[in-house]
Backbone bond lengths (Angstrom), bond angles and torsions (degrees), N, CA, C in turn:
res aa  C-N    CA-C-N  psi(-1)  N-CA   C-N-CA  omega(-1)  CA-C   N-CA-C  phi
1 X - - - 1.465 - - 1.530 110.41 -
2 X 1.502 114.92 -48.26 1.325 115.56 169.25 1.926 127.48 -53.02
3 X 1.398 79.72 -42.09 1.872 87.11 173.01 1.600 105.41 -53.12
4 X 1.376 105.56 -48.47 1.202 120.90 -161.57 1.926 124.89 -55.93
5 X 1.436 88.10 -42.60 1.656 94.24 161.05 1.057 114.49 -97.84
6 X 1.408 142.33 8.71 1.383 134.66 -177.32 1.655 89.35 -104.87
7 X 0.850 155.21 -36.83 1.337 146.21 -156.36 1.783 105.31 -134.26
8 X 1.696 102.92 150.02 1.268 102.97 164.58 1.579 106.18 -117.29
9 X 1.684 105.61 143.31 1.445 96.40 -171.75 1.662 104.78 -118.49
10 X 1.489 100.86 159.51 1.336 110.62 -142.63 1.743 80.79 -133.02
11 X 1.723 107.01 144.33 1.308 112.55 157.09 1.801 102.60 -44.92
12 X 1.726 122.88 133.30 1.416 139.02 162.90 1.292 96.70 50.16
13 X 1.358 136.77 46.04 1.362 116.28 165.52 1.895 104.97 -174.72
14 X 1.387 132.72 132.84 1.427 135.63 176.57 1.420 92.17 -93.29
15 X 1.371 99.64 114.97 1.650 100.95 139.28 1.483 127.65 -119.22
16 X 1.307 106.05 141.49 1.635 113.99 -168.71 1.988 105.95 -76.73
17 X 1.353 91.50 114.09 1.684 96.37 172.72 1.464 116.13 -53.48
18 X 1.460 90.25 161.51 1.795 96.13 -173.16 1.749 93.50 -104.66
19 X 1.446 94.40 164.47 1.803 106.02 -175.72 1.575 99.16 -48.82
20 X 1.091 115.00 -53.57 1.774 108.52 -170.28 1.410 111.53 -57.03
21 X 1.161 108.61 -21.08 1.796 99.44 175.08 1.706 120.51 -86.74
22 X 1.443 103.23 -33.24 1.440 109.65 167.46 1.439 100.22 -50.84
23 X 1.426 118.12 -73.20 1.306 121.08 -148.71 1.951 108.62 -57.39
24 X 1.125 107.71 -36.37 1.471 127.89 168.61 1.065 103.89 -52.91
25 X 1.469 131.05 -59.55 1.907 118.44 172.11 1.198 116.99 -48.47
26 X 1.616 122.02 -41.70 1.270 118.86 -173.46 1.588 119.05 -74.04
27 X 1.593 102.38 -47.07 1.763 96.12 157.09 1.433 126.35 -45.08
28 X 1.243 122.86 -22.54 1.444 123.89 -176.06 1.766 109.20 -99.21
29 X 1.137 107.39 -24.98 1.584 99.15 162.77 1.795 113.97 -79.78
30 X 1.804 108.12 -34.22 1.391 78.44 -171.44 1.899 99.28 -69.95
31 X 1.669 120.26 -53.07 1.100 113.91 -176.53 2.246 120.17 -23.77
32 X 1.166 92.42 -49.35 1.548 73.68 164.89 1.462 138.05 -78.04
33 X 1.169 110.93 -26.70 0.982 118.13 159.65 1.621 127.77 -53.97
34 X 1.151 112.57 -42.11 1.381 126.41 -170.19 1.803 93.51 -71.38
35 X 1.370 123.43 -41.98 1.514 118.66 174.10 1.438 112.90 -67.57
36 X 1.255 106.43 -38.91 1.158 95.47 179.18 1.635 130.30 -41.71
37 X 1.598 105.95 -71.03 1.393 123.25 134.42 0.889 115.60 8.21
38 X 1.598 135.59 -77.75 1.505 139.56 -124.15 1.704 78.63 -116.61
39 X 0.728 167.49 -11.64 1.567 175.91 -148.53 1.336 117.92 -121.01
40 X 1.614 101.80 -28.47 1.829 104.97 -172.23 1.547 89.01 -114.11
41 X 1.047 118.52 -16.57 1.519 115.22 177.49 2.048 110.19 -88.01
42 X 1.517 101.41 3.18 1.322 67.59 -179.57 1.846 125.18 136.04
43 X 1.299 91.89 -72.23 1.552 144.70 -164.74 1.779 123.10 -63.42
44 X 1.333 130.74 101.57 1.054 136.47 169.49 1.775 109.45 -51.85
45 X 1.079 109.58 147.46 1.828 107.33 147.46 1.487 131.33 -4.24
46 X 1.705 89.73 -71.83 1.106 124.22 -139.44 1.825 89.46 -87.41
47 X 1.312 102.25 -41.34 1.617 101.04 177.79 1.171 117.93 -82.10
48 X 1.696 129.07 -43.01 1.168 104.40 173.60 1.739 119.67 -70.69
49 X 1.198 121.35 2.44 1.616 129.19 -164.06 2.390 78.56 -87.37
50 X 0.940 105.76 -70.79 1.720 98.93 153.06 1.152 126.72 6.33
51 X 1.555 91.79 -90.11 1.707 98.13 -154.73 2.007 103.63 -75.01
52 X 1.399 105.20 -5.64 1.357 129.50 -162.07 1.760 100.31 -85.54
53 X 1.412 116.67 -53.65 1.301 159.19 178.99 1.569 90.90 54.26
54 X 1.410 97.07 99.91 1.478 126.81 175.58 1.720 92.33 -159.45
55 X 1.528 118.79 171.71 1.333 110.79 171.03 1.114 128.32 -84.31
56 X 1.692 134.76 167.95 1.607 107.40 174.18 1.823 110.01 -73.40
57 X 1.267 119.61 -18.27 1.615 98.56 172.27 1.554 118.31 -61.40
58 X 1.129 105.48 -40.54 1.206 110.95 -178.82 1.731 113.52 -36.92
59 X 1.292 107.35 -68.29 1.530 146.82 -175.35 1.504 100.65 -54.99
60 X 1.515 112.83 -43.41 1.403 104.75 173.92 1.838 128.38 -66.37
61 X 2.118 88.44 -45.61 1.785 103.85 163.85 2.176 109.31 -34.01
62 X 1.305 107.83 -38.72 1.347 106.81 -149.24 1.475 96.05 -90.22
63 X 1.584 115.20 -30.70 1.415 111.41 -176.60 1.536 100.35 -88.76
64 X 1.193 134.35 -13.02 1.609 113.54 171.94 1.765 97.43 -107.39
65 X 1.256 127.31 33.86 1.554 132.11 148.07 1.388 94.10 72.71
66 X 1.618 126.41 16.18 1.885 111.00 177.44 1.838 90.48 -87.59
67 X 1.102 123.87 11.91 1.584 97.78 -170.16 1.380 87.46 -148.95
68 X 1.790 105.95 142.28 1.819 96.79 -177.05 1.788 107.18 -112.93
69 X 0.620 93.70 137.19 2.079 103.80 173.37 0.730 115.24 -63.73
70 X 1.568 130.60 139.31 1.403 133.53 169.76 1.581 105.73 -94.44
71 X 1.548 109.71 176.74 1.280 99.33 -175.08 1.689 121.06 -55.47
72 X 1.630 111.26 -47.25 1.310 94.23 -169.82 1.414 121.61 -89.54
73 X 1.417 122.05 16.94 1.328 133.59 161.20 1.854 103.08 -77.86
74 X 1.149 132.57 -39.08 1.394 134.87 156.32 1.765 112.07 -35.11
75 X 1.407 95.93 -73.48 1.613 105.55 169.38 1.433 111.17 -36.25
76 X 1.203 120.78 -70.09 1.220 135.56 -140.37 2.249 96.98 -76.10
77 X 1.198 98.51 -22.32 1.397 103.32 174.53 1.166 114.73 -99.32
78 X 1.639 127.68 -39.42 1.174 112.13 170.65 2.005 119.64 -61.89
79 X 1.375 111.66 -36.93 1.031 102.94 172.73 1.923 125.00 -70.27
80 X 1.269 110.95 10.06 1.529 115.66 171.99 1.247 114.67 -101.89
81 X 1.556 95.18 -24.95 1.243 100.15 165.10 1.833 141.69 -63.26
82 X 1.685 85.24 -28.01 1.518 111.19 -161.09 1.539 132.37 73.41
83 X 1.517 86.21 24.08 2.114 85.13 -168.36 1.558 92.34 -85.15
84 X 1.515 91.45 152.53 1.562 105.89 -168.97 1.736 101.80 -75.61
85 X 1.290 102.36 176.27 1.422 115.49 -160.46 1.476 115.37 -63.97
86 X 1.573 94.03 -40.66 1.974 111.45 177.05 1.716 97.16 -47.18
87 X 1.232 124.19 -50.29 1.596 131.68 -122.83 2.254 82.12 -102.88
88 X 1.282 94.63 -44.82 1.965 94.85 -177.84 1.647 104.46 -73.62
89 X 1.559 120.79 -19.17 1.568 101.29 170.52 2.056 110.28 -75.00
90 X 1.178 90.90 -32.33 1.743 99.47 163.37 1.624 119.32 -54.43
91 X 1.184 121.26 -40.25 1.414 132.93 -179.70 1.526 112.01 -58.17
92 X 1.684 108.28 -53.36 1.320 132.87 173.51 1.120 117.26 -45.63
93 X 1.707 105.88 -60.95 1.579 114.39 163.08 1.355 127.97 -22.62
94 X 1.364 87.44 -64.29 1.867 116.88 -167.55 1.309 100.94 -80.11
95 X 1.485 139.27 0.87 1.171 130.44 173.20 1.584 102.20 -116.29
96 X 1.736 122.98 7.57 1.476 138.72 -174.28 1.128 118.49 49.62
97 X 1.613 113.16 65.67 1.324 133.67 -169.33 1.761 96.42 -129.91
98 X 0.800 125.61 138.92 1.574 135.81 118.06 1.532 109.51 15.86
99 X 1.168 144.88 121.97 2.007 123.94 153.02 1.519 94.54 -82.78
100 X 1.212 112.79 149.21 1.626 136.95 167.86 1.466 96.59 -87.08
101 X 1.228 142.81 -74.12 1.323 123.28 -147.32 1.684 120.13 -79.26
102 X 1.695 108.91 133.64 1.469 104.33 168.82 1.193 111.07 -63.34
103 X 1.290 114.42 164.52 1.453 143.69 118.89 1.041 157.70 -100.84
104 X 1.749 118.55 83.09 1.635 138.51 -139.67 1.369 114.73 -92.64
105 X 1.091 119.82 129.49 1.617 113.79 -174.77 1.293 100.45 -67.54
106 X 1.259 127.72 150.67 1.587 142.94 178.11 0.971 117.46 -68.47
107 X 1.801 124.29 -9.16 1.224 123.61 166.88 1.136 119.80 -134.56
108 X 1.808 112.25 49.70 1.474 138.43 175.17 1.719 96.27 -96.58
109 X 1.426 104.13 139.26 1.502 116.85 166.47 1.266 139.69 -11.90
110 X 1.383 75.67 -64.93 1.660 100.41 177.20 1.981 111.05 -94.15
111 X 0.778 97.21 35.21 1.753 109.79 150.27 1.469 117.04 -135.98
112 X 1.201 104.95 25.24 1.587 102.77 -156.67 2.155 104.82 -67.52
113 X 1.417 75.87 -39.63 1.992 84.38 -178.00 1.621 103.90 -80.50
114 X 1.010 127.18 14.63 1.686 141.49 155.21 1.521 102.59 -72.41
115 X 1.205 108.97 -55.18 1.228 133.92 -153.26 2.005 111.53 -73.52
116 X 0.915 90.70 -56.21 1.386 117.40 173.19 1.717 113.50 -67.99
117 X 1.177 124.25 -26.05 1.622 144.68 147.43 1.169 105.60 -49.82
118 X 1.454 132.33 -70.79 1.645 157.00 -166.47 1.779 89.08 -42.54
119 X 1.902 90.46 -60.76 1.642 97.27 -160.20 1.392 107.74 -51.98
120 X 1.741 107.90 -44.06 1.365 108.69 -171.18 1.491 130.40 -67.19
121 X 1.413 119.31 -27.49 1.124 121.38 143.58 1.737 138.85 -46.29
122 X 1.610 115.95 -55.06 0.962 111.76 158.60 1.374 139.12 -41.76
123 X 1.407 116.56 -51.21 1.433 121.21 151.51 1.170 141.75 -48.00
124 X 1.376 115.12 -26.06 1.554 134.75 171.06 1.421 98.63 -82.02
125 X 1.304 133.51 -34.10 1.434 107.22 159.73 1.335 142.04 -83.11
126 X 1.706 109.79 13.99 1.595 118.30 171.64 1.438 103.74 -59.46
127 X 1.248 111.52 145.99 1.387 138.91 15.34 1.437 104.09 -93.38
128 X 1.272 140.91 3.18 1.306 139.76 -155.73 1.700 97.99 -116.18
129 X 1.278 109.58 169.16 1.389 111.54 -156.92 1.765 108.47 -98.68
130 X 1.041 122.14 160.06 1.550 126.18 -164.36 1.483 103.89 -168.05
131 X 1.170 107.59 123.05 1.491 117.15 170.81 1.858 121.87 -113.46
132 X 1.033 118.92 157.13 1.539 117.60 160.86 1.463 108.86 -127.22
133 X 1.543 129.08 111.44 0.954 149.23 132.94 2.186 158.19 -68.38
134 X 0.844 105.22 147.33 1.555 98.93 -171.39 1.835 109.56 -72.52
135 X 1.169 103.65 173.73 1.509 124.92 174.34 2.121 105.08 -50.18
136 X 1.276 110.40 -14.10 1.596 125.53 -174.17 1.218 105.89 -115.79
137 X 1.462 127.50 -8.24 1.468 105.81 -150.60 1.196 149.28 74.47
138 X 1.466 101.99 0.51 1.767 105.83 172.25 1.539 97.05 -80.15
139 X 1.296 95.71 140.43 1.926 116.77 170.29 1.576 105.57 -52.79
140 X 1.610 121.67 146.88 1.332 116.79 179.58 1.737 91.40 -140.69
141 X 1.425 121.08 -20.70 1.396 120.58 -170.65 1.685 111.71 -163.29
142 X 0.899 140.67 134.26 1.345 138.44 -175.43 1.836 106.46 -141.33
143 X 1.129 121.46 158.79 1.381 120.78 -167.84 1.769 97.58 -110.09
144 X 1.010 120.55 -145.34 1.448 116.75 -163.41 2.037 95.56 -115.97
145 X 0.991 84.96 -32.42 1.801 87.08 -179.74 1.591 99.11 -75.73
146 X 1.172 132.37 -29.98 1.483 118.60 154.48 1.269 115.62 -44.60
147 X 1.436 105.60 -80.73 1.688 105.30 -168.07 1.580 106.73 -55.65
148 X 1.097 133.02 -7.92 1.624 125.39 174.59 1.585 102.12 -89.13
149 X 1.263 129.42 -25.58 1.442 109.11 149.46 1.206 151.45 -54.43
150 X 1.900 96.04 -53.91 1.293 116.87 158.18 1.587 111.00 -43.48
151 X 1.337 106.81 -76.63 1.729 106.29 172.48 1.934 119.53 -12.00
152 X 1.752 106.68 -73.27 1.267 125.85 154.45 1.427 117.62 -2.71
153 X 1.812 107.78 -70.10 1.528 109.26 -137.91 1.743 100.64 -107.42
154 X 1.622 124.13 -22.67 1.133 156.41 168.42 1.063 133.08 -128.37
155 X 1.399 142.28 19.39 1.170 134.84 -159.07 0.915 142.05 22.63
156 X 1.383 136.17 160.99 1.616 141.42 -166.13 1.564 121.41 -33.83
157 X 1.358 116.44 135.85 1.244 104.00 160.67 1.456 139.31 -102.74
158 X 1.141 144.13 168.61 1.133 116.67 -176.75 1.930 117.29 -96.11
159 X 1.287 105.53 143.69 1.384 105.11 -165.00 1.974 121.01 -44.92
160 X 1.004 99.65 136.34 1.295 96.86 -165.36 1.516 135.25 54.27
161 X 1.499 113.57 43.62 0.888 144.77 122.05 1.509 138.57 -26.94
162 X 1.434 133.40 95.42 1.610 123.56 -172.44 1.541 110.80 -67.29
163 X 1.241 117.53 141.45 1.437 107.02 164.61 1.516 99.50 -152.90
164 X 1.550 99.62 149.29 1.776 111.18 -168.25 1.804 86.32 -124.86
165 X 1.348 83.86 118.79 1.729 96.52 177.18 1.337 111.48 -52.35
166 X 1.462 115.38 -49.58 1.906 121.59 -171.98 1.663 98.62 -67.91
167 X 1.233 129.78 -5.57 1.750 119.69 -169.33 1.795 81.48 -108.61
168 X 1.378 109.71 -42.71 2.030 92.04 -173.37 1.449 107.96 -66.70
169 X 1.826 124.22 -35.33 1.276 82.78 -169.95 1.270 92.62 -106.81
170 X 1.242 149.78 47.52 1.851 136.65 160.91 1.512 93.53 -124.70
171 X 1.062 138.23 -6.87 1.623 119.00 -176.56 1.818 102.25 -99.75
172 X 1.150 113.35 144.26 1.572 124.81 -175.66 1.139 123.44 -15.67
173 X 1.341 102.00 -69.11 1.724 125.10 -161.75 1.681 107.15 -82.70
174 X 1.240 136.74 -26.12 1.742 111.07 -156.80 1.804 103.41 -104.16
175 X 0.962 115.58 -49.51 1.744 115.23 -171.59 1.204 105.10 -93.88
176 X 1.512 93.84 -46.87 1.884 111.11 -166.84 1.316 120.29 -34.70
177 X 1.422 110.11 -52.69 1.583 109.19 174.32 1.451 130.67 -68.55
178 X 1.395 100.45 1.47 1.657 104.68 159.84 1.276 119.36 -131.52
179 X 1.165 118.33 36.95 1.776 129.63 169.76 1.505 96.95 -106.85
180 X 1.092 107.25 84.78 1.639 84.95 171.97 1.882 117.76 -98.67
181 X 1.330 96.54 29.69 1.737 93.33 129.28 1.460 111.43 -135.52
182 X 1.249 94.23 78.66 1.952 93.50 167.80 1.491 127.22 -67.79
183 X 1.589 102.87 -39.49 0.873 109.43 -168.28 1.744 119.09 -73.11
184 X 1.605 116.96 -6.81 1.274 125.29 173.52 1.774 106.81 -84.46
185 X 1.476 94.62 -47.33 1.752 103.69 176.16 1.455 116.34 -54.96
186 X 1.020 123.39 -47.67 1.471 139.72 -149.89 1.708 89.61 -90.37
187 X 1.448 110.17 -51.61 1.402 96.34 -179.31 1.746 98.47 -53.66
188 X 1.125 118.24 -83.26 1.321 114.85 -168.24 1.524 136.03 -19.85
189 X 1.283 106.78 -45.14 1.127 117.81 172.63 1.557 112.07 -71.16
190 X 1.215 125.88 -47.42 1.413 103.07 -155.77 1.714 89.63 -82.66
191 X 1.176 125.33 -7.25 1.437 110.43 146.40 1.310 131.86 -33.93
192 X 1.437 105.83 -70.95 1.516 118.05 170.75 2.014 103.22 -56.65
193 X 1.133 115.93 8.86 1.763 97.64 161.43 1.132 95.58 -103.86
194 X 1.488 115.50 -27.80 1.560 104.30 -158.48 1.828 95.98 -73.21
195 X 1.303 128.42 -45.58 1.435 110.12 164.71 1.682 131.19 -50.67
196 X 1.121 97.85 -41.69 1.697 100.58 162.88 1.283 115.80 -32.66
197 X 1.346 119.62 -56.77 1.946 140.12 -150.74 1.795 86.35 -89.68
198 X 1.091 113.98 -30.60 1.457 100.10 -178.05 1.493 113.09 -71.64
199 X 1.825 97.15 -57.56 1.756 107.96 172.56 1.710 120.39 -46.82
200 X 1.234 117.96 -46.50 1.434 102.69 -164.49 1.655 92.69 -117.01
201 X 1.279 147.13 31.93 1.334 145.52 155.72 2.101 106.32 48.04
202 X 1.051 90.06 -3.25 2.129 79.01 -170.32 1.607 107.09 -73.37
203 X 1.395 104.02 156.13 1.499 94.37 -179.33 1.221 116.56 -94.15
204 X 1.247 120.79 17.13 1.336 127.83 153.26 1.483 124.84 -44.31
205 X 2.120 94.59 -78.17 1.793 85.57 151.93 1.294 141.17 -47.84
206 X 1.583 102.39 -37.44 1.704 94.18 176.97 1.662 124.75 -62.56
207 X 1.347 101.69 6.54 1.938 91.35 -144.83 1.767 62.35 -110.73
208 X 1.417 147.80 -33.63 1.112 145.22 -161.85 1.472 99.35 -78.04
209 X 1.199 119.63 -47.09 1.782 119.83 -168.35 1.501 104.42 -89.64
210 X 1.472 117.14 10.87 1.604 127.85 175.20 1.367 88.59 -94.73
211 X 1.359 122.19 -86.47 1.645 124.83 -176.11 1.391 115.48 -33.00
212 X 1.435 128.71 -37.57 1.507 149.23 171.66 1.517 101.74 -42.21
213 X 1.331 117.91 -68.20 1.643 142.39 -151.20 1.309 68.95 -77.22
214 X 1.359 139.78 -79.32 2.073 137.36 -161.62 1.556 115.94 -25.50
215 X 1.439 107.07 -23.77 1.622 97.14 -161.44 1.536 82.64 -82.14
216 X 1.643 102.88 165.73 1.367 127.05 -169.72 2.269 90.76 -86.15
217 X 1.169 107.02 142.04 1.202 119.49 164.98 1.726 111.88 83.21
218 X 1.493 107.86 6.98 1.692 117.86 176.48 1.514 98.54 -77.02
219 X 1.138 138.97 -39.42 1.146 130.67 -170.53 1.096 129.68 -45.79
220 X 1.627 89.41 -66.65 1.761 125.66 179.11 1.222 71.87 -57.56
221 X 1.307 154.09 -135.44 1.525 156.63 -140.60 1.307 135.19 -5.60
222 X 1.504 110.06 -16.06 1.354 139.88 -172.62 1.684 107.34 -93.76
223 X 1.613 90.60 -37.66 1.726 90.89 -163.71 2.063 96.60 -122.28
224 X 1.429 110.68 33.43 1.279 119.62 -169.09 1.896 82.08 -91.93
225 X 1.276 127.26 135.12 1.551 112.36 126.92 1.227 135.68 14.35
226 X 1.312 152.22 100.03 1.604 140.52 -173.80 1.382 97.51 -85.43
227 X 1.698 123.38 145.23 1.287 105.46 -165.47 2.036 99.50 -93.41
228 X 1.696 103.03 171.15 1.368 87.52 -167.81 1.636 120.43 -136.67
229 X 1.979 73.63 15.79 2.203 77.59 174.20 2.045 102.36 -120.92
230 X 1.487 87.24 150.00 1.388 86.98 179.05 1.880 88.93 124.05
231 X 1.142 108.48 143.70 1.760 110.13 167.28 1.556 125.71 -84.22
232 X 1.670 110.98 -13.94 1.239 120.59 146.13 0.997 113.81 -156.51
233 X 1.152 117.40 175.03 1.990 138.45 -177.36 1.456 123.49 -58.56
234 X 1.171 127.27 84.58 1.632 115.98 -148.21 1.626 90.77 -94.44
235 X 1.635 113.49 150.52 1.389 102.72 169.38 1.437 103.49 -94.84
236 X 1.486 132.73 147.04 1.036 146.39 -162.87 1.572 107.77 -120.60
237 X 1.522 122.04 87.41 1.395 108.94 -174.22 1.422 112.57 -110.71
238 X 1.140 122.98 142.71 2.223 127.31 -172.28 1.458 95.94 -133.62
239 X 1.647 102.19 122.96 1.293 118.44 144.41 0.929 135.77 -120.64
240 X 1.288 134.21 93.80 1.834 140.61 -164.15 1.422 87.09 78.23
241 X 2.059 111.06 -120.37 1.096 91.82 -164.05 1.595 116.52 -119.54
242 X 1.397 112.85 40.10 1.356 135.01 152.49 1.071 124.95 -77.48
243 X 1.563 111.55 121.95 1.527 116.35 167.64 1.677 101.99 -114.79
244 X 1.481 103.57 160.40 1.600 116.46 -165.21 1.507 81.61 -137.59
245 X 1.294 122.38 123.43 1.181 124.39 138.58 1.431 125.88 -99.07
246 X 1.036 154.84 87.79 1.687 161.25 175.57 1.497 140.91 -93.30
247 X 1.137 120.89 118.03 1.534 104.19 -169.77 1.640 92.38 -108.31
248 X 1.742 117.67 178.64 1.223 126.51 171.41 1.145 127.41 -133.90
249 X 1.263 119.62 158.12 1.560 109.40 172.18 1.505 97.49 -140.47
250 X 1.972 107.61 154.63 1.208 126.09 -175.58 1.156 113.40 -75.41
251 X 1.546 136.49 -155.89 1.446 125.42 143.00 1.642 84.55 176.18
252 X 1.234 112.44 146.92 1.873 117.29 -179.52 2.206 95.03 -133.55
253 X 1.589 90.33 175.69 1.115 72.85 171.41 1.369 126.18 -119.46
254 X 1.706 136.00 158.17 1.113 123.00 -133.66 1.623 114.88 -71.23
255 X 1.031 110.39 -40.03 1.909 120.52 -165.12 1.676 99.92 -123.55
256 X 1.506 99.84 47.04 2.008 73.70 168.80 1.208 112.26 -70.98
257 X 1.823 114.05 166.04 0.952 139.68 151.69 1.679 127.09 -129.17
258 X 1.087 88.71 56.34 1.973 97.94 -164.40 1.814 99.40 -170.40
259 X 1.418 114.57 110.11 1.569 140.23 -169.11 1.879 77.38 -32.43
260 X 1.074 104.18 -81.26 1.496 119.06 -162.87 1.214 94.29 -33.93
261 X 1.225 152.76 -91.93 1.127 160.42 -132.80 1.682 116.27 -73.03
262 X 1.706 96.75 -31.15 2.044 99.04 177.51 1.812 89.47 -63.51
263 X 1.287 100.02 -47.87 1.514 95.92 -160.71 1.517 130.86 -67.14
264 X 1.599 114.79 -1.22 1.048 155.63 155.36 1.813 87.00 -11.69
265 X 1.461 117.08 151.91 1.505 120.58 137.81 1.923 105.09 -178.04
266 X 1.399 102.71 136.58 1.330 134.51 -173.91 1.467 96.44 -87.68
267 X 1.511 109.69 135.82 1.344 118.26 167.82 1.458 117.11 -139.44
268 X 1.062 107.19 87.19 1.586 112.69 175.86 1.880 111.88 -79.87
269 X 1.810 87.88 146.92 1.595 92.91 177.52 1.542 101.31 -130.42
270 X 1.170 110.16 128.72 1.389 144.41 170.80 1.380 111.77 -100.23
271 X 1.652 107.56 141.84 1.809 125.98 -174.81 1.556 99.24 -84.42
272 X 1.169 129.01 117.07 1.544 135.02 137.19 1.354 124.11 2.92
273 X 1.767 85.46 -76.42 1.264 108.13 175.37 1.638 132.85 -113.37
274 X 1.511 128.62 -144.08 1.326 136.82 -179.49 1.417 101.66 -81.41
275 X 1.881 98.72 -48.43 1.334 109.32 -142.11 1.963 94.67 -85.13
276 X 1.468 125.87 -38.18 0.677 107.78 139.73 1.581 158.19 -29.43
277 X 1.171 105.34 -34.50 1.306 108.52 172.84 1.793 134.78 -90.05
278 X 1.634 85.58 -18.86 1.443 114.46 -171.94 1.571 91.93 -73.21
279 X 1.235 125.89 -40.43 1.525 124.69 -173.39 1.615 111.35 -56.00
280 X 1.516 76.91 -72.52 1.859 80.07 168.09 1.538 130.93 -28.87
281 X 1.236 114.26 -37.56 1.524 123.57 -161.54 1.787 94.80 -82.79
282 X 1.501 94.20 -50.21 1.374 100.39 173.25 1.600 124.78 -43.64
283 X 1.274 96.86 -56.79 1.998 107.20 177.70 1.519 106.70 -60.52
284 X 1.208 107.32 -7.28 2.211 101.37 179.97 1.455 86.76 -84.56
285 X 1.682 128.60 -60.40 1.142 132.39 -163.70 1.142 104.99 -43.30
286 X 1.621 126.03 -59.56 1.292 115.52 -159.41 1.362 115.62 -107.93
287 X 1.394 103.89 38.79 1.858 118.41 163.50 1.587 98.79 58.33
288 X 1.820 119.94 54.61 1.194 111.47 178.37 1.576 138.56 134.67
289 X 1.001 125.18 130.83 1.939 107.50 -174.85 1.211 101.85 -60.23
290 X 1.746 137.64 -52.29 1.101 115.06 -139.65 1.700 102.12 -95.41
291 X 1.482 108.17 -13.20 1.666 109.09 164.14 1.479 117.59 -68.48
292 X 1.097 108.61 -20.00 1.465 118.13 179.73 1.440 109.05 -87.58
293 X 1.425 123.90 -3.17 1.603 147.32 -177.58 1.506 96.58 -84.80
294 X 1.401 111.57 -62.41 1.579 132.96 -146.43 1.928 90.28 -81.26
């Protein structure tokens, strides 16, 4: 890529580009980009030139690449736009800027009181299960009423172990065989990737809602009926002669400013019912599902 804007290549011969041609590639990547954007978001000219408050000529110069952006005209559009933080250090790029936003590991220093939030939540949802996950679904934190499900429905895992929530419950073998309504869940959800892959364009999501669509029986799930009684979608899981009824809720956190952290998401699980819940309480008592078996 670097060769690529530094030089123009010529049948039998390199010649090294001049600044006006670099800078001209880069106006023409951010300019598409910037439509792109404004196209999947929605958005006329005239409105995002608006919510932007610059004019629409202006806005037009930048989307057909005759006019170049400075950094905080980048800012100032990606945030009217609403593109997430990952997707505006890309913009920057493509407009040959610098990216502004980090990306902090979750168990760097200086997130530590992030961290300690995470914990406090998780715990506040014992006895019932609660996870914290990435922008994909890979696991980053789970509370103990998680792993006493997991335990439950598959048995133990071994420590440090990867697991991507969207591959356990849409691929054959790990949840699936005890959801017995998968096919309402599973549709739903890989819905919610398929909006993901639309919102933030990376092929990250896409390469996730590709493998998604692969499992055998996603289809039919896609084009099944959505069901339409009940105030939400409860997952319904049976093993022998346990039933789990559970619903969930998301939760992100409010003002990030750190890649890691927008992409943040909380998943709490809540009992349906009594009888549901009574189990749960039970498996804390007796240090466990399968002690609570014995």
């Amino acid at each position: 890529m670097r060769f690529a804007l530094a030089y123009g290549i010529l049948p039998g011969e390199i010649v090294p580009a001049t600044t006006s041609q670099v800078l001209m590639s880069q106006q023409q990547d951010f300019a598409a980009s910037l439509r792109e954007w404004r196209k999947r978001k929605g958005h006329s000219q005239l409105e995002l030139a608006g919510r932007a408050d610059i004019s629409q000529r202006h806005l037009s110069f930048l989307e057909l690449g005759r006019a170049a952006p400075s950094r905080d005209m980048v800012i100032r559009l990606a945030a009217a736009l609403e593109v997430p933080l990952r997707q505006q250090n890309a913009l920057l790029v493509a407009a040959g800027f610098a990216p502004v936003w980090r990306q902090t590991d979750l168990a760097a220093p200086e997130l530590a009181q992030i961290r300690h939030a995470l914990d406090f939540i998780l715990a506040q949802q014992e006895p019932f299960p609660a996870v914290v996950v990435d922008r994909h679904w890979n696991l980053l934190l789970a509370n103990a009423g998680a792993v006493r499900l997991v335990e439950f429905l598959v048995g133990p895992l071994a420590p440090g172990t990867p697991v991507n929530l969207a591959d356990a419950l849409v691929a054959p073998g790990v949840l699936r065989p005890h959801l017995t309504n998968w096919t309402e869940v599973a549709g739903y959800f890989v819905r919610s990737v398929e909006a993901d892959a639309a919102a933030d364009g990376t092929s990250t999501t896409a390469e996730l809602l590709k493998r998604l669509l692969a499992y055998d029986g996603v289809e039919a799930a896609l084009t099944a009926p959505p069901p339409t009684s009940g105030p939400v979608l409860p997952m319904l899981f049976r093993k022998g002669d346990v039933r789990l009824q559970l619903f969930t809720t998301i939760a992100t956190l409010g003002t990030p400013q750190d890649i890691t952290l927008q992409e943040l998401r909380i998943e709490s699980f809540f009992p349906m019912d009594d009888k549901t819940a009574r189990i749960f309480r039970d498996w804390l008592k007796a240090g466990g599902a399968k002690a609570a078996q014995s």
